[in-house]
TORVO-880541 format. One record per residue: residue in three letters; x, y, z of N, C-alpha, C in turn. Coordinates in steps of 0.05 Angstrom, whole numbers, plus 5000, padded with zeros to 4 digits. Layout:
BEGIN
ALAXYZXYZXYZ;...
//
This chain:
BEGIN
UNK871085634200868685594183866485784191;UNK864985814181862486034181860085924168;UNK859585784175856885554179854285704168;UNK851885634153849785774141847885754168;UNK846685984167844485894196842285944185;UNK840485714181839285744165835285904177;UNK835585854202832986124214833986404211;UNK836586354219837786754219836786764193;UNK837386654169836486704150833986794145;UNK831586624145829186594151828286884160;UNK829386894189828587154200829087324186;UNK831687354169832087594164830487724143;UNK829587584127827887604097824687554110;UNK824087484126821087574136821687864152;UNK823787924158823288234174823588384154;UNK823188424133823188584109821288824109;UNK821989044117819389194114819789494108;UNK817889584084817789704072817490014087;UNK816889994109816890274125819190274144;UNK821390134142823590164164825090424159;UNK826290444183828690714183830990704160;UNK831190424157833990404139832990454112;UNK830490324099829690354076829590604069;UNK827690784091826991154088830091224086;UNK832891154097834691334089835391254068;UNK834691024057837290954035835791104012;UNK831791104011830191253998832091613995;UNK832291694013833592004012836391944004;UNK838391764014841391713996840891803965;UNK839191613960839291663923837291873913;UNK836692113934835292263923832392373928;UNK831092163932827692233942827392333955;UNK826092573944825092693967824092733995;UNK825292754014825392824044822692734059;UNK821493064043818393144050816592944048;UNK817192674025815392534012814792204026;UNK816392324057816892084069815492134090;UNK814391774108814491594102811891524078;UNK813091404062811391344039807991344035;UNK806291424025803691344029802391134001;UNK803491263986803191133960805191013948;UNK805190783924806590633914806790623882;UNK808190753864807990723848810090523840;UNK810890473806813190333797816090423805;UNK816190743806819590913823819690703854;UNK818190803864818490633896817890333899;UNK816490253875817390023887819789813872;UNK820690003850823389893841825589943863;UNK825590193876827690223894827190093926;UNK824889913924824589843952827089573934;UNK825689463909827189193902830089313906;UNK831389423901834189563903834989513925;UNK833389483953834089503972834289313984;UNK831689173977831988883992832288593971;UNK831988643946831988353925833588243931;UNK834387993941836087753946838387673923;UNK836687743898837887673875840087793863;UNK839188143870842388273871845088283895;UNK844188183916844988123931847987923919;UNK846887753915848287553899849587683873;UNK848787833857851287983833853788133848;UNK851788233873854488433881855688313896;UNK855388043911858287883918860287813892;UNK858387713878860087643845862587843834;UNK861088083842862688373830864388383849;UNK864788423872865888403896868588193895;UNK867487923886869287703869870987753853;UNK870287963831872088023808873288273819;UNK872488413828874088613836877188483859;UNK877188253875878788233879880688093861;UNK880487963841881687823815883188023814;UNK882388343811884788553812887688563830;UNK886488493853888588423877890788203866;UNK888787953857890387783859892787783831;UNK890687873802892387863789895888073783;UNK895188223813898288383816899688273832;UNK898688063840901187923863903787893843;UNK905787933857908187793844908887613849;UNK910787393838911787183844914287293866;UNK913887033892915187163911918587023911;UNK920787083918922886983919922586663941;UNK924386483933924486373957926886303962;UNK927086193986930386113994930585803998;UNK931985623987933885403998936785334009;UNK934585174024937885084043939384704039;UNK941684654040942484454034944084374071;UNK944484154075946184084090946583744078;UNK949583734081950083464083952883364096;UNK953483074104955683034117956482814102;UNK959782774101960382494090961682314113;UNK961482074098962581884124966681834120;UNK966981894104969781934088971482154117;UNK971882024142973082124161975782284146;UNK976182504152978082624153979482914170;UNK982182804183982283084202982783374192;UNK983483364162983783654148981983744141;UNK979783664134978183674119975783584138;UNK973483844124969683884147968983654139;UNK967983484159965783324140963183374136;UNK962683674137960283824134959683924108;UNK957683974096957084014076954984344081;UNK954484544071953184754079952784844060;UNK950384994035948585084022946185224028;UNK945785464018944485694025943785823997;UNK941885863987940985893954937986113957;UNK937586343929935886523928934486363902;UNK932086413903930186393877930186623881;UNK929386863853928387103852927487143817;UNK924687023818923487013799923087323781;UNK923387373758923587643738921587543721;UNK918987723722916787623701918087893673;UNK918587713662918187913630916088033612;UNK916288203600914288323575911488413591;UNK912388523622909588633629907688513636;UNK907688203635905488023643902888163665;UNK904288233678902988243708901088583702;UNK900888753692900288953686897888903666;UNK898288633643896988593628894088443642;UNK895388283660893188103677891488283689;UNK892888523701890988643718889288833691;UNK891088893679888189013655886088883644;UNK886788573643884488423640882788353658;UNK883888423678881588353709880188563714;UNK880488793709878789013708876489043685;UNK877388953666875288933645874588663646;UNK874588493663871788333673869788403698;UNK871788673711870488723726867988933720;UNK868889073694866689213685864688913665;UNK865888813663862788543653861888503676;UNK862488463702861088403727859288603734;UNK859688843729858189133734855489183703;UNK855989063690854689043676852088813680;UNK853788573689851888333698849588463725;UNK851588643742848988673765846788933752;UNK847989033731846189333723843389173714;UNK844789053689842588783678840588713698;UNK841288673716839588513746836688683752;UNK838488943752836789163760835489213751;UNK835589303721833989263709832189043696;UNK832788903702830188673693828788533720;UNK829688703746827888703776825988843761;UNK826289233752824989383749822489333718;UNK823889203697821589053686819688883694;UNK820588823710818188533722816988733734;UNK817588903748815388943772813889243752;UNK814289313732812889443707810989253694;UNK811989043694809888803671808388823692;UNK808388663716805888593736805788743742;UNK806089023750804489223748801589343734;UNK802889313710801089363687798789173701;UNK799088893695797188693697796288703719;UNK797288863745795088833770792489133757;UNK794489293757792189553751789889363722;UNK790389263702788689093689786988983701;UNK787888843720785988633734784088843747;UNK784489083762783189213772781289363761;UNK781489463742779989583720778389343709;UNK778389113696777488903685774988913705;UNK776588843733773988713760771588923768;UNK772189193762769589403768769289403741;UNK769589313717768289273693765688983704;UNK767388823700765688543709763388633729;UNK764188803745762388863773759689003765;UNK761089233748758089263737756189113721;UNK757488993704756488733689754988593705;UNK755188513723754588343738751788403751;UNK752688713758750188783775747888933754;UNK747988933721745888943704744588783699;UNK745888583695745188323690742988243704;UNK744188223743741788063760740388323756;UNK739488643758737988693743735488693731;UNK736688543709735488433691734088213688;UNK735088043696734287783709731287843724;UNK731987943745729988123765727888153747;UNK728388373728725188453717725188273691;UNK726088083687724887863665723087653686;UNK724087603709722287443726720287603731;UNK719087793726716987943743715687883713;UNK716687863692715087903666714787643658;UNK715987513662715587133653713187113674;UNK713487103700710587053715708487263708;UNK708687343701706387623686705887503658;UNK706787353646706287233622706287433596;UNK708587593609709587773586712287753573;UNK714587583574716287393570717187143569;UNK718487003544719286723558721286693576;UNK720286443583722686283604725586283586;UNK725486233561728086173546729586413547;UNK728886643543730186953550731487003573;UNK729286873594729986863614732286753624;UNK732886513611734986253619737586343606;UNK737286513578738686583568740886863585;UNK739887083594740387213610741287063639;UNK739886983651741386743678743786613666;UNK743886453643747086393640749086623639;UNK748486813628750287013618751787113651;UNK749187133677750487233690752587053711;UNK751886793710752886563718756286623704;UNK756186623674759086703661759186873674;UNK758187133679759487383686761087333715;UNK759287273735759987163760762687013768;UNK762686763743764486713742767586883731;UNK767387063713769187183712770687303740;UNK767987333739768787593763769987513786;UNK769487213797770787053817774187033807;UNK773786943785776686903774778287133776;UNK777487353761778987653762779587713804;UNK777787723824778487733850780487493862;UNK780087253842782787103857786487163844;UNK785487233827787987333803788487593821;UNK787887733828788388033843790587863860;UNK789087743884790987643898792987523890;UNK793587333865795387163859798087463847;UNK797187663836799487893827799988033842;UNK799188113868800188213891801488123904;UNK801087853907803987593918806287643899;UNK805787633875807787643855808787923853;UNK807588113857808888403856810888383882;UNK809488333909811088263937814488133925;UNK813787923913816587793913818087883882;UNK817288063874818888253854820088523871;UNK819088573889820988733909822388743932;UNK821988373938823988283958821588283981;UNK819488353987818388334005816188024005;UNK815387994042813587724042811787924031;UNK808387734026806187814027805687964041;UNK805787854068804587984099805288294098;UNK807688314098808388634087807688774073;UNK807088604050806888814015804388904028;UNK802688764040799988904045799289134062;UNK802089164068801389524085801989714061;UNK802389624049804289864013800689933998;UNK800090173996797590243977799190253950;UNK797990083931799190203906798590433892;UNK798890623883797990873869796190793851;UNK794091003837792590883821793290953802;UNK792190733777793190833743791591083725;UNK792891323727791591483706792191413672;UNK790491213663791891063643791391283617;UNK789491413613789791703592791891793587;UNK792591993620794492093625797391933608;UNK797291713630799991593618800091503586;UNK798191433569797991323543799691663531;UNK798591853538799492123532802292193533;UNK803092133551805492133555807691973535;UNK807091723534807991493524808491683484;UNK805591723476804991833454807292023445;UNK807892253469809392503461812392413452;UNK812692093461815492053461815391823433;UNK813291713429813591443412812391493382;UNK810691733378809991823362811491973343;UNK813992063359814992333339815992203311;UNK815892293292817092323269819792113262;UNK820191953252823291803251823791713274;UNK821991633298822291573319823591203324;UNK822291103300824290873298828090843305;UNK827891053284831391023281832091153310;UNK831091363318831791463345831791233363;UNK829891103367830390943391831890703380;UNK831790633353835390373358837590503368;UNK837990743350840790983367840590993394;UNK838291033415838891033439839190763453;UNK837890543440838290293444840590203446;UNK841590263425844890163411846590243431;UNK845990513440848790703462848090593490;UNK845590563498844690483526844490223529;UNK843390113516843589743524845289733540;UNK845289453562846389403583848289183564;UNK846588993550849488773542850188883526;UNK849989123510851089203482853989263498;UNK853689423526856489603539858189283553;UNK856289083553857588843571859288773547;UNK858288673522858388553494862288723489;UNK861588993494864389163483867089033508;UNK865289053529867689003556868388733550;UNK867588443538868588283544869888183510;UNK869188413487870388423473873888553480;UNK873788743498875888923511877688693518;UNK876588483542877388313549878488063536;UNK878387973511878887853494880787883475;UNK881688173473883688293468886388293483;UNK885488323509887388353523889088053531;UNK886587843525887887653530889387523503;UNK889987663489891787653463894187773475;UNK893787963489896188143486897387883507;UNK896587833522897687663547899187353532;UNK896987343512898387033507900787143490;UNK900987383474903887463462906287503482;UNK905187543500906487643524908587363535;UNK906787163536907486883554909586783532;UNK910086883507910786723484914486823494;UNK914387083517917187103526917886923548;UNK919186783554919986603577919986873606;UNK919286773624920386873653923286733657;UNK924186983672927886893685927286873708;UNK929686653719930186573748932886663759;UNK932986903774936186883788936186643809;UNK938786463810938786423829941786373838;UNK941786583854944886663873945186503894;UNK947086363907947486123930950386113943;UNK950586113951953286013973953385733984;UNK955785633980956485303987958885243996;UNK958885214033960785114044959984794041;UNK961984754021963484424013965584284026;UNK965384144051967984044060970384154064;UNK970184444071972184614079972284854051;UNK970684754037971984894013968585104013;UNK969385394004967885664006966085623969;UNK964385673963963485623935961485853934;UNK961186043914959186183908957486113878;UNK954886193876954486123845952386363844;UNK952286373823950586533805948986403774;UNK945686253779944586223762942086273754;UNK941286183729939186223719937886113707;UNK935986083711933485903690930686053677;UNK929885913647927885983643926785803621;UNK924285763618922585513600924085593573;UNK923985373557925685353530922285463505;UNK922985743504920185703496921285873469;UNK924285943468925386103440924785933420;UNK925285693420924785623394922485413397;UNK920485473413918685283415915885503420;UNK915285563396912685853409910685783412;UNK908185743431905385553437903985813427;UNK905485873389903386023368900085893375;UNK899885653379897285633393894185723405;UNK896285843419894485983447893486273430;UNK896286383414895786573409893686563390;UNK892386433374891386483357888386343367;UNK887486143384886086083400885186303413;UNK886886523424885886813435884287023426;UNK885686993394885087143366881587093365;UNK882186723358879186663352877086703371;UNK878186713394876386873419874987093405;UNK876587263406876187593399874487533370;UNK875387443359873387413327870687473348;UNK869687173352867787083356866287293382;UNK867987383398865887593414865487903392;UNK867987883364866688143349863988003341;UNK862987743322862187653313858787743334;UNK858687603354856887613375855987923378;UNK858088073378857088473379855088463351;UNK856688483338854688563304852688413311;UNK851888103311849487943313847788163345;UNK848188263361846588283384845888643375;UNK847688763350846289053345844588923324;UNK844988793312842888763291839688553302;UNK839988483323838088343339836188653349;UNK837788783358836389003370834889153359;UNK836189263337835389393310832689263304;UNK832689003299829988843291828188893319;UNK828988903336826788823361825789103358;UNK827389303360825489603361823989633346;UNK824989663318823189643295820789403296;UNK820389203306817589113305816689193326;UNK817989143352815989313371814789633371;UNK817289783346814890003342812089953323;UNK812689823308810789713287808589593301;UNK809389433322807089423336806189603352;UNK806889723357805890013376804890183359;UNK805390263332802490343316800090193310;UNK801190043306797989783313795889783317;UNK797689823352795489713370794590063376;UNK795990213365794690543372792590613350;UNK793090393332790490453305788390293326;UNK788589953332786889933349784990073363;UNK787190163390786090303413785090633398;UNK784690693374783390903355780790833361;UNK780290603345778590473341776190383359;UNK777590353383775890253400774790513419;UNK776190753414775990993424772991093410;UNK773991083384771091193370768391013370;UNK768990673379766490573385765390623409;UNK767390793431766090743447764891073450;UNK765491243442764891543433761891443417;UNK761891273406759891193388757091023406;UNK758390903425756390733435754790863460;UNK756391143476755691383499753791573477;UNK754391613454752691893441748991603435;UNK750591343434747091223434745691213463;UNK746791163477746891183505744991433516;UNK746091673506744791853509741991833497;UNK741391883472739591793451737791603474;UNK738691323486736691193493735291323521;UNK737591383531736791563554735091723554;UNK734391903535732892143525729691923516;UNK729891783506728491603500726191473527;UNK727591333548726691203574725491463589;UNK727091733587725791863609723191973597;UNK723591963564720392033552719591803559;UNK719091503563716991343560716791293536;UNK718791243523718591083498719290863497;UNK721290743520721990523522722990483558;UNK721990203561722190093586725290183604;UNK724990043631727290033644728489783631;UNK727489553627728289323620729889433595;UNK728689593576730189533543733089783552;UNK732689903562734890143572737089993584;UNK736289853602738689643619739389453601;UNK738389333584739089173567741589283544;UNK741089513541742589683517745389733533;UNK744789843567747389983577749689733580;UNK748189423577750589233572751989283556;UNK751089303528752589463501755289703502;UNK754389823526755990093533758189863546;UNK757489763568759689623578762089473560;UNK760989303547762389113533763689313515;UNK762989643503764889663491767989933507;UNK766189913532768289923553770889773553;UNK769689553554771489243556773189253533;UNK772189293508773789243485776789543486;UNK775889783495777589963493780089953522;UNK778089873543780489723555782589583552;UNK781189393544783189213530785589333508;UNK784489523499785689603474788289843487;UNK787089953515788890023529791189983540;UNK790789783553792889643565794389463551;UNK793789373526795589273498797889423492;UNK796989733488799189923484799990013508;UNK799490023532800390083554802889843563;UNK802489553552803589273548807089393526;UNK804989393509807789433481809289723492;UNK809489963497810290123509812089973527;UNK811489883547812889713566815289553553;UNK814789423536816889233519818589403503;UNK818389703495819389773481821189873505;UNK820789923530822190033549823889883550;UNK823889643543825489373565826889393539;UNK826689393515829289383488829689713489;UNK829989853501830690013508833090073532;UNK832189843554833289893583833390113592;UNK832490253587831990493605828790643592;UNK828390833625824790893629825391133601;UNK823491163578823091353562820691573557;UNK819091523582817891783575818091853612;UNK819691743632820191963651822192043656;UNK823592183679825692243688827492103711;UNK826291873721826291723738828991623723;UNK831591593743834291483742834991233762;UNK835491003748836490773765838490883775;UNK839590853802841290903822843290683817;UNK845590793819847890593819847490393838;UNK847490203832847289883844848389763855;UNK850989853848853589773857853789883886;UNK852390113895852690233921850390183945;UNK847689963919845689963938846289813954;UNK845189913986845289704009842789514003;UNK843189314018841489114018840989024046;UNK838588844048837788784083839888754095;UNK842088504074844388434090846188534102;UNK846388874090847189144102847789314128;UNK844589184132843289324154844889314180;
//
C-alpha cells in the first residue's frame, strides 16, 4: 500500500515558488527566452506557464491520460491458454488393470474477426478524448488567469482614479470651510460635498480591499500560495496599446465568419466532440465483431485405467443463430447521438461568436463615445484653465470643474475595460490567444511540482 501523507503534501504545495531552478528550466524547455531570466516582470505568457507548471488541477488530467493510455496495454492482452489436470482412482480392485485414473488437458482460446485490434483502436481514440480533456484544462487555467487579470489591472486603474477623487474633493471641502466661516457659503454645500467624499472614501477602501482579494485569486490560478505570489511584479497594462492590437484583428472586414472558421477548426471540444464520435464508431465495429463467437481448442491426454486416450475439442458460445442484433444497434444509437451533439456544439459556437462579435462593436461604439467626451471634457479643461490663471475664476470653481474631468475619466475607463472584457470572451470561444503569438506548450509533456 502507499498511504497519502498528508504534510508531505502540505509541504509540497507551500514550497511552490515562482523563482526556482526547476521552474527557470522548464521556462527555457518550451522556449523562453534564456536572456529573459530570472523573471522580473509578470505578464498573462508567464503567468499561464508558471500555472503549467505547478496547477494541481492538471496534475490530475494527466494521471487520467496516463490511465487511458494504459487501456492501450490492456486492451491487447490476449486471452492466455490454460492447462488442466484430472486425477482419479477406483475402488473396483483389480490386478490387470491401473486403478489410476490420469488427465492432462490445453485450453487455447482463438479470438475471431479481429476483436483485439479493434479494442485497441478504440482505446486510442479515448485516449485522444483524454488529451483533449487535459488541453481543455489548460486552457481554461489560461482564461481565468486573463479574466482576473483584466479585473486586477481594473481595480488598479479604478483606485488612482478614486485617489484623485478623493484628494479634490477634501480640497474642496478645505476651501468651502474657509468660506462658510467667512460667511461666503452655506453649510448645506458644504455637507453636500463632505458626503460625496465620505462615498468617495468609501469606494476607495473597497477598491484597496478588492486588490488584495484578486491577487489571492490570481495566486491560486497559477498554483501558487499568496506568500509567494507576492514576490511576482505584475507588468503593467498599456491598455491603448493593447485595445489596438485587439482592433487590427477584430475589426477586419467579414471578420465574423473568419473567426467561427477558426473556431470551428481549433476548438478544443469541437476536436474532443470528432474523437469520441471516432470512438463510437468503433464501438460498432466491435459489437459486429462480438456477433462472431470466439473458438476454444482444447487438446488433452487421458490415462484411463490402463487404457491411453487422446482428444481433440472445441467450444464456442451458440451465438449463430442467436445474434445480440441489440448491442449492435444500441452502438449505432450511440454514434447517432454523439453525430447529433457535433452539429448542436458547431451551431452553439457559430451563435456564441457572432454575438460576442456584435457585442464587441458595441461596446467599441461605446468606448467611441466615451473617447470623444472625454477629448471633449480636457479641450474645457483647458478653456477653464486659461480662465483661473487670468482671474476670472477662483481655485474653488476650477477644482470643482476638474471633478467633471475625472468622472469622465471614469466613464471611458470603464468603457475600456468592457472591450478589453468582451475581447477576452471572444478569445475563450475562440480557445486560442488572437491577436498574439504566444503558443500553449504541449501539456501533455508539462512537468509539474510533483515532477520535481
Amino acid at each position: 500500500m502507499k498511504p497519502l501523507d498528508e504534510k508531505a503534501s502540505v509541504a509540497k504545495i507551500l514550497a511552490k515558488d515562482p523563482a526556482s531552478t526547476a521552474f527557470n528550466a522548464y521556462l527555457v524547455e518550451v522556449g523562453y527566452p534564456a536572456e529573459s531570466l530570472p523573471l522580473t516582470s509578470w505578464g498573462i505568457d508567464e503567468l499561464t506557464l508558471c500555472a503549467l507548471f505547478y496547477h494541481t488541477k492538471l496534475d490530475v488530467a494527466k494521471q487520467q491520460l496516463a490511465l487511458s493510455a494504459l487501456n492501450i496495454q490492456a486492451a491487447g492482452i490476449r486471452n492466455a491458454p490454460s492447462i488442466n489436470g484430472e486425477l482419479g482412482q477406483s475402488n473396483q480392485k483389480n490386478g490387470d488393470l491401473s486403478p489410476w485414473l490420469y488427465g492432462l488437458s490445453l485450453n487455447i482460446p482463438i479470438e475471431t474477426t479481429n476483436k483485439r485490434s479493434i479494442r485497441i483502436e478504440k482505446a486510442e481514440q479515448n485516449v485522444e478524448v483524454a488529451r483533449m480533456d487535459l488541453a481543455e484544462i489548460t486552457w481554461q487555467l489560461r482564461n481565468q488567469i486573463a479574466t482576473d487579470l483584466i479585473a486586477y489591472h481594473q481595480n488598479l486603474a479604478e483606485t488612482q482614479l478614486l485617489q484623485q477623487e478623493v484628494t479634490t474633493q477634501e480640497s474642496i471641502v478645505r476651501m468651502l470651510e474657509k468660506r462658510v466661516n467667512a460667511g461666503l457659503a452655506s453649510s448645506t454645500e458644504l455637507s453636500n460635498i463632505s458626503l460625496l467624499t465620505l462615498k468617495a472614501k468609501h469606494q476607495l477602501n473597497n477598491k484597496q480591499t478588492e486588490s488584495q482579494l484578486l491577487k489571492a485569486k490570481l495566486a491560486a490560478d497559477v498554483g501558487l500560495n499568496p506568500e509567494n505570489f507576492t514576490a511576482i511584479q505584475i507588468k503593467p497594462l498599456a491598455i491603448e496599446n493593447t485595445l489596438m492590437q485587439q482592433a487590427t484583428v477584430l475589426e477586419v472586414p467579414l471578420e465574423s465568419k473568419v473567426l467561427q472558421q477558426e473556431a470551428l477548426l481549433n476548438r478544443i471540444d469541437i476536436r474532443r466532440s470528432i474523437a469520441q464520435y471516432a470512438a463510437a464508431e468503433t464501438e460498432i465495429k466491435l459489437q459486429v465483431a462480438q456477433q462472431t463467437p470466439d473458438i476454444s481448442l482444447n487438446p488433452g491426454v487421458l490415462f484411463e485405467f490402463g487404457d491411453k486416450i487422446w482428444s481433440l475439442g472445441f467450444s464456442s458460445l451458440l451465438k449463430l443463430f442467436h445474434k445480440d442484433s441489440a448491442l449492435v444497434e444500441q452502438a449505432k444509437q450511440l454514434r447517432a447521438i454523439q453525430g447529433a451533439q457535433f452539429e448542436d456544439l458547431q451551431a452553439s459556437i457559430i451563435a456564441q461568436v457572432n454575438q460576442l462579435h456584435a457585442h464587441y462593436q458595441s461596446a467599441k461604439q461605446a468606448n467611441q463615445q466615451a473617447e470623444n467626451s472625454m477629448k471633449a471634457e480636457l479641450a474645457q479643461k483647458q478653456k477653464m484653465k486659461k480662465q483661473f490663471e487670468s482671474g476670472l475664476i477662483g481655485k474653488l470653481e476650477f477644482a470643482q470643474y476638474s471633478l467633471n474631468t475625472l468622472i469622465a475619466k471614469q466613464q471611458l475607463l470603464t468603457a475600456q475595460f468592457n472591450l478589453l472584457t468582451i475581447a477576452n470572451q471572444i478569445e475563450n470561444a475562440m480557445q486560442k490567444p488572437i491577436y498574439t503569438d504566444f503558443k500553449l506548450p504541449n501539456s501533455t509533456v508539462t512537468r509539474l511540482s510533483s515532477d520535481e
